[in-house]
C-alpha positions as CSV (number, residue, x, y, z in Angstrom):
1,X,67.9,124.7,95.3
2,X,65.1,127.2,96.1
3,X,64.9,130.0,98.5
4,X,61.5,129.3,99.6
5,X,61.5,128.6,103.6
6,X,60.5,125.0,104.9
7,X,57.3,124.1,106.4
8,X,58.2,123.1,110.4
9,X,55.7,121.7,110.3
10,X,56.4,118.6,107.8
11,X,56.6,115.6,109.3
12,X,59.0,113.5,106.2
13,X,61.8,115.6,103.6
14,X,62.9,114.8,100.3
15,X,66.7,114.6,100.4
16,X,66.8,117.9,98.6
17,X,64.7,119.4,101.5
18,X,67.1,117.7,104.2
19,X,70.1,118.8,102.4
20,X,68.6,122.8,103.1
21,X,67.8,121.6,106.5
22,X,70.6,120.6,107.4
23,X,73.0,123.2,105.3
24,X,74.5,120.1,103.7
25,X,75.1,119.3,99.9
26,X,72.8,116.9,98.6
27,X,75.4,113.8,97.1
28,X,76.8,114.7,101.3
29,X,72.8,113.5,102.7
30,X,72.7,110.7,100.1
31,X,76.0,109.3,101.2
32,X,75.1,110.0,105.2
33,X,71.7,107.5,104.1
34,X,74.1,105.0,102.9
35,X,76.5,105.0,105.7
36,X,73.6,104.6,108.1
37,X,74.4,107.9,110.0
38,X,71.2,109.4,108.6
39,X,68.5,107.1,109.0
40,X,65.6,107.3,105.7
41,X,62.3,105.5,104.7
42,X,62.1,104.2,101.4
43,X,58.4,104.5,99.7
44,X,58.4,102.8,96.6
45,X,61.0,104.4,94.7
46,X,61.1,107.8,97.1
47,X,63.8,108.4,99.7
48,X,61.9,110.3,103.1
49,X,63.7,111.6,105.7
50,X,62.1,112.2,109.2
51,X,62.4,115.4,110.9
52,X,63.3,113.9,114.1
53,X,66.1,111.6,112.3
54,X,67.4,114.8,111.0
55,X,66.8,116.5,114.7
56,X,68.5,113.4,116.1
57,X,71.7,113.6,113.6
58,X,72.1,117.5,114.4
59,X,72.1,116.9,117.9
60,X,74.6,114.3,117.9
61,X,77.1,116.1,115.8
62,X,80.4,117.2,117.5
63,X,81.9,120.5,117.4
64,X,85.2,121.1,116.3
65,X,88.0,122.9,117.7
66,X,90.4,124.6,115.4
């Protein structure tokens, strides 16, 4: 994981990149790709992310009351 700050600018994320995004663990963003609740492009072997998938996906989560 690095502590360097992420371009807003960038238009696709690596999961890695998503998972800091998102303040999620990256095995977490994999298994939201697989479930379909995190929608990803697949280039060649590379899994990309789109900022407004992950901007939609934020959005839609619920908060929780204790």
């Amino acid at each position: 994981m690095t502590t360097a700050a992420l371009p807003v600018d960038r238009v696709l994320y690596t999961v890695e990149a998503a998972a800091e995004l998102l303040s999620l663990g990256r095995s977490t963003v994999y298994e939201l790709m697989a479930s379909g609740d995190l929608p990803f492009v697949k280039l060649g072997r590379a899994r990309r992310i789109r900022r407004a998938d992950i901007d939609l996906f934020a959005a839609q989560l619920q908060p929780q009351s204790v």
